[in-house]
DRENDO-1510 file (C-alpha; in Angstrom, 1 decimal, always signed):
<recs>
REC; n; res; u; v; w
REC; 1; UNK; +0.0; +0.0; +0.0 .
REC; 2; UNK; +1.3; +3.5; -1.2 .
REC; 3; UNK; +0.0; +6.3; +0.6 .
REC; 4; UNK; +1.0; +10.0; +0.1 .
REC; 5; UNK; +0.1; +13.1; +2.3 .
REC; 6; UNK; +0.7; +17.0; +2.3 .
REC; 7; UNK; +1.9; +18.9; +5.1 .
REC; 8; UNK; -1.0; +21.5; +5.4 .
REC; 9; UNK; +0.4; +25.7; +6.1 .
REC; 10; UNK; -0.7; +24.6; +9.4 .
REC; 11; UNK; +1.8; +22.2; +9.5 .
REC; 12; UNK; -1.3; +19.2; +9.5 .
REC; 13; UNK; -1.0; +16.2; +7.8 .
REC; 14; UNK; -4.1; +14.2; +7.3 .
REC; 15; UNK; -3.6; +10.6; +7.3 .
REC; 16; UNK; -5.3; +8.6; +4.1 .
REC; 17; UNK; -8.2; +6.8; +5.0 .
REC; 18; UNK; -6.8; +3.2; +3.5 .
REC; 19; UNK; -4.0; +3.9; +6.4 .
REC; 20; UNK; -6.3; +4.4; +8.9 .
REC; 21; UNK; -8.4; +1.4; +8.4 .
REC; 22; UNK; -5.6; -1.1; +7.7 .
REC; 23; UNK; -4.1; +0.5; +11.5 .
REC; 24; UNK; -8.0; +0.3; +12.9 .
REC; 25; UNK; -6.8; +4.1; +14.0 .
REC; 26; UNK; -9.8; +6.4; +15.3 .
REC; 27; UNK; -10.0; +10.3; +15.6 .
REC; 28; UNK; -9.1; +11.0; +18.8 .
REC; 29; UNK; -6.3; +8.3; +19.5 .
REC; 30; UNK; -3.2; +9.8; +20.7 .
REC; 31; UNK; +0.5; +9.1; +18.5 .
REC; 32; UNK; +3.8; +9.6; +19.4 .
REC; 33; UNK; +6.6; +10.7; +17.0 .
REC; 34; UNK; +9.9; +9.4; +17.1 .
REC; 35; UNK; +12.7; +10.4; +14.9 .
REC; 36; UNK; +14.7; +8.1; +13.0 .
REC; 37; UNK; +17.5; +9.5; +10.8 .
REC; 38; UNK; +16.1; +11.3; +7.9 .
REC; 39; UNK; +12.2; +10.3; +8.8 .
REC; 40; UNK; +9.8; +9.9; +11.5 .
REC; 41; UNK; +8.1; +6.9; +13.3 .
REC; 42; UNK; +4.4; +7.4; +14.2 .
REC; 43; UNK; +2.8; +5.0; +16.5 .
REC; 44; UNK; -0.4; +5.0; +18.9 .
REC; 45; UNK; +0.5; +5.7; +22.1 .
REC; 46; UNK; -0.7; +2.4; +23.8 .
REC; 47; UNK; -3.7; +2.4; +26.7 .
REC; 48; UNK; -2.4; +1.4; +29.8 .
REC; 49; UNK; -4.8; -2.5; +29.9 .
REC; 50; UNK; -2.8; -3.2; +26.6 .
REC; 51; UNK; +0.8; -2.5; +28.3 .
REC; 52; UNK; -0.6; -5.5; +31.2 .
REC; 53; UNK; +1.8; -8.5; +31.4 .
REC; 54; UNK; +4.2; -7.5; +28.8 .
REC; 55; UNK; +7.2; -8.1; +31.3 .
REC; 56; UNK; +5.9; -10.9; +32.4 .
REC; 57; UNK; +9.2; -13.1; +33.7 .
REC; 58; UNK; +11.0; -10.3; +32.9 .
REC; 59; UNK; +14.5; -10.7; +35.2 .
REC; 60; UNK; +15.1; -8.0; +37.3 .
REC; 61; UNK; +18.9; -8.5; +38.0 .
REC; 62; UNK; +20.9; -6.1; +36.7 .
REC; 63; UNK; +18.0; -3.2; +36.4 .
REC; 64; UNK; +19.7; +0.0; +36.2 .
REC; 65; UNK; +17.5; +2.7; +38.4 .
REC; 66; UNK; +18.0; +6.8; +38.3 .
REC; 67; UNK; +19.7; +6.2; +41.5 .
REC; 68; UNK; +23.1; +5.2; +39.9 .
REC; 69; UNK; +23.0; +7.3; +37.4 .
REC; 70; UNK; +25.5; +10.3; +37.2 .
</recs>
């Protein structure tokens, strides 16, 4: 799938409507952008009952806390 957008003098992009529904994105949801050399990475920022049990057995030796931290 090709999909093209223009950034708007309002500096708005509109996202195309096949991206949308192949994402299942709503109006509303919240994205975050993160850079990546010459582009950008958009993603939906994830609601907190989808980020349950992702660490599950996840070791906690060697965790590195602010505490020892310069």
């Amino acid at each position: 799938m090709t999909a093209t957008a223009t950034l708007s003098s309002k500096f708005q992009i509109s996202i195309p409507k096949a991206v949308r529904e192949k994402q299942h994105w709503e109006a509303g949801q919240e994205f975050v952008f993160i850079p990546k050399g010459k582009g950008v990475l958009v993603m939906p920022v994830p609601e907190l009952d989808e980020l349950a049990g992702i660490a599950k057995g996840a070791h906690k030796d060697g965790y590195r806390d602010r505490k020892d931290r310069y």
